[in-house]
N, C-alpha and C positions, 0 to 999 in steps of 0.2 A: 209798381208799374215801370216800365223798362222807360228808360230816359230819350228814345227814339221815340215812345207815340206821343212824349207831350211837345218834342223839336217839330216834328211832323202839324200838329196840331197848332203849332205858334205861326207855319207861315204868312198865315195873309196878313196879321200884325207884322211881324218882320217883311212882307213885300210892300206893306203901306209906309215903315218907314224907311223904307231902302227911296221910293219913290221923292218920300218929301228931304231923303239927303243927297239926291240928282242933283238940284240947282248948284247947290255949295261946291261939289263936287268936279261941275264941268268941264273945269281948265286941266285939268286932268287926264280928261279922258277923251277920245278922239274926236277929231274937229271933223267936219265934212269933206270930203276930198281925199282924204289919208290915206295913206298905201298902211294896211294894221295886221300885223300877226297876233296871235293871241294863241298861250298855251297856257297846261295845266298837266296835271297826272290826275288820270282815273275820273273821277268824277269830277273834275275841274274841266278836264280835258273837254268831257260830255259837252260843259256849257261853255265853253268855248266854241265847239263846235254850233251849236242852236245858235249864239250870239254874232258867230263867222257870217251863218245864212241870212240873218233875219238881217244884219248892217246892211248885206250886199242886197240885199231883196229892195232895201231901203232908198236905194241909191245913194248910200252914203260914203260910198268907197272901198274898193278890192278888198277883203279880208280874208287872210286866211287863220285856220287853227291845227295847232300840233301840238303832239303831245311833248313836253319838255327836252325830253333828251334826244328827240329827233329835229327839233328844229334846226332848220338849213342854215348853216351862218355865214354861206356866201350869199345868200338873199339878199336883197336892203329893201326896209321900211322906214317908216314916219316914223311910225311909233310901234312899240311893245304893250300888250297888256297881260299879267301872269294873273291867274286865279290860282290862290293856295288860300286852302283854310288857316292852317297853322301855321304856316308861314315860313318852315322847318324844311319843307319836303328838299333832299337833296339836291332833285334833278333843277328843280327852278331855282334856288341858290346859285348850281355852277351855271347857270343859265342867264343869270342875273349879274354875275359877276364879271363872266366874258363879255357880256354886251354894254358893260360901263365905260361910258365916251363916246360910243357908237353909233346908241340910238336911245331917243329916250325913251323909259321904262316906266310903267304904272302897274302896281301892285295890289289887286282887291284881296285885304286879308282879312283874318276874324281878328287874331291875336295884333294889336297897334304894338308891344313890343319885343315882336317877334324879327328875325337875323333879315327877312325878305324887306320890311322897309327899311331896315337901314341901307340894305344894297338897291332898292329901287331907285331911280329920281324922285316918285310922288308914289302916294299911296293911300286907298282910298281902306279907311277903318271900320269895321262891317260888328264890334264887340256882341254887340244886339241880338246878332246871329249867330256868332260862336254855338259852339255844341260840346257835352261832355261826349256823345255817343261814339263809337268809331264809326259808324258807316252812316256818311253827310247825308243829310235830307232837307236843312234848310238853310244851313249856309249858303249851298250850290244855289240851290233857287234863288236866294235872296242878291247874289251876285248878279243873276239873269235878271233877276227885278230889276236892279240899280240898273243897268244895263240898256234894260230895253224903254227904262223911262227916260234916260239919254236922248235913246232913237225917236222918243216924241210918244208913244206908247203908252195907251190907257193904264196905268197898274191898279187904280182903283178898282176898275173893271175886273181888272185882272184876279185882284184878293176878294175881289164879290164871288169870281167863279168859285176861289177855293176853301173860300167859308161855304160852298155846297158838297165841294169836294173829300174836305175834312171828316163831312157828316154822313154822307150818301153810305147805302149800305154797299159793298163790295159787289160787283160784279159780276161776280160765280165764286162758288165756293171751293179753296184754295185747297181743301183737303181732297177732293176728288181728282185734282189736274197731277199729272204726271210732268210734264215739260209745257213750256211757254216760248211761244216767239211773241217778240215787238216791232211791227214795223213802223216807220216813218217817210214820209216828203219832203225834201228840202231842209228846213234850219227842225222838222221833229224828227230829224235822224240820229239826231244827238239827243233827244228826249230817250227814244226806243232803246240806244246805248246805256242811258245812263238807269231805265227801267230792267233792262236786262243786268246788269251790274247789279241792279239791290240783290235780286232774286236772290245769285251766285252769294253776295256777300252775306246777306243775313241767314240767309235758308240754304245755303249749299244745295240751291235746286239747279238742275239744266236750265238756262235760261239761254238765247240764242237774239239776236237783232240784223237787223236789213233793213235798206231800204225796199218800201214797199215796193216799186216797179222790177227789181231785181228778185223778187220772192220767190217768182214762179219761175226761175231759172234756174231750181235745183233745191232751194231750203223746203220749198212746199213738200218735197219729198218725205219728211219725218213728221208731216201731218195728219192724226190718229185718232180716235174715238181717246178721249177721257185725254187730250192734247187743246192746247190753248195758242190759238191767235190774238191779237193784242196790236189793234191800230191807233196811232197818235195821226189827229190831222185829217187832209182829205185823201181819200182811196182812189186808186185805179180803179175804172170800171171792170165790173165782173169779179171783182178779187170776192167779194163773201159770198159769192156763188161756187167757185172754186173750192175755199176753203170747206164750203159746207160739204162738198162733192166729198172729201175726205174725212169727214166726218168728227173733225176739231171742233170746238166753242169757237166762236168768234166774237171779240171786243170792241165796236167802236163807238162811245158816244154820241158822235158828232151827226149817225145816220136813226134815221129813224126806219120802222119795221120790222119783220119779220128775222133780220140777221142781226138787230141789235138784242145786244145781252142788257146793257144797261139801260135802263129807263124809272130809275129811280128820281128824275130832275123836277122839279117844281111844275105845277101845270103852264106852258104858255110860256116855262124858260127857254132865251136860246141856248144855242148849246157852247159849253164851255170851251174855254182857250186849254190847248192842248199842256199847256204849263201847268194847270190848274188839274186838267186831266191825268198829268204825273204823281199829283199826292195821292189818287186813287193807286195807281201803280206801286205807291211806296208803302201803302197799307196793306198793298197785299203778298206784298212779297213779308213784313214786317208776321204778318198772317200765317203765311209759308211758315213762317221760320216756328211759330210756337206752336202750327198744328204736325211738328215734327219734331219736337220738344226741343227744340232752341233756344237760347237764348240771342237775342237781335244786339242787345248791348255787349255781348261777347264776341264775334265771328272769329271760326276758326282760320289761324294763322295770319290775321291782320294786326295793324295795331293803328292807333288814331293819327300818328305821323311815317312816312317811309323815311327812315333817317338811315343813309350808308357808310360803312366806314370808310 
């Protein structure tokens, strides 16, 4: 069995104990008020992004997220937060090392002796999480767990939805779809990125992401019989009227009827947190990948760290 469906299958244990290493952790990580940037690469980047929204949504303070080697370094914040798995990736290195003295820096990593905490100020040890596989599925999450149990955030709730998630049968079947868009709202516009990302990485499929309001401004265009939409979160009105007019699948948990694909949830459940809703996303791109004879622990031309000379 590939080493991505049992990382995939471990997260609501790793998001229950990311949750109960919140408390320990707090001094660390941003106070109320703070002015916070927060990057990453690739899929770090993604929970950056969900984690920018949800702070601000919070009223916890401005956040923004970028991806490492674009961050602005005539900006000034409070604080720094870098998400790296491995702790290795270049771009947060030279990123971490320019902004020593400046501003202080907090580092959620997998690996505790990896080169990112020694150049961080503080840094928050995620080992639980680590992953052999190259293409992250619950480190990332388990970052957004710690995270969003910071912001005050159910996570128990949260690994109840994905102990349904884990289990639920897929959505449509992955063999039949040709291309996939993800859209998103708010802090689940970094979900749809970081769903669109599996696709590409395990399964070298088209996958494509938007925000949902921006959809119909031109990406609806390449939506086609035996073509998949794929919504995290709550929809604009009319959008799976739309979609259907075109004659794509459409994805969204969270609605009940005639335009939902999924309805595999327990009788009388509500419906799941769109985080929970992304491990669906990660099976099926994981899906993708072997009903095209892939292997998901392989992806062509990646490797598990971007290290540059």
């Amino acid at each position: 069995m590939a080493h991505v469906h049992a990382e995939i299958a471990s997260q609501p244990d790793c998001w229950r104990e990311a949750a109960q290493l919140a408390p320990a952790v707090a001094d660390r990580l941003p106070r109320p008020g703070e002015r916070v940037a927060v990057v990453g690469c690739g899929t770090s980047w993604f929970m950056a992004m969900a984690y920018a929204g949800l702070r601000e949504h919070a009223g916890q303070g401005e956040t923004d997220a970028f991806q490492a080697s674009e961050f602005p370094t005539g900006r000034r914040y409070d604080r720094l937060i870098a998400i790296t798995r491995s702790g290795t990736t270049t771009e947060v290195l030279e990123l971490l090392s320019a902004l020593r003295g400046q501003v202080p820096t907090t580092v959620l990593v997998g690996d505790p002796g990896s080169p990112a905490v020694a150049l961080a100020d503080a840094a928050v040890t995620m080992p639980f999480a680590d992953e052999r596989s190259v293409v992250q599925t619950r480190f990332a999450t388990t970052a957004l767990a710690l995270l969003r149990a910071h912001l005050g955030d159910n996570v128990g709730a949260l690994a109840a939805d994905a102990e349904v998630t884990v289990r639920a049968p897929l959505p449509i079947d992955p063999a039949g779809i040709e291309q996939v868009t993800f859209l998103g709202r708010g802090w689940t516009v970094g979900l749809a990125q970081e769903a669109a990302l599996k696709c590409r990485e395990a399964a070298t499929f088209w996958a494509e992401a938007y925000p949902a309001m921006d959809y119909r401004h031109g990406p609806i265009s390449v939506a086609a019989p035996g073509r998949l939409v794929w919504a995290f979160g709550p929809i604009p009105d009319g959008l799976p009227e739309d979609v259907a007019a075109t004659g794509a699948a459409f994805v969204h948990s969270r609605t009940h009827g005639c335009h939902t694909v999924l309805t595999s949830w327990a009788a009388g459940r509500t419906p799941v947190d769109p985080m929970a809703d992304l491990i669906l996303a990660q099976r099926f791109a994981v899906a993708l990948a072997t009903s095209r004879g892939l292997d998901p622990d392989a992806p062509r031309h990646l490797t598990r760290s971007v290290v540059l000379a």
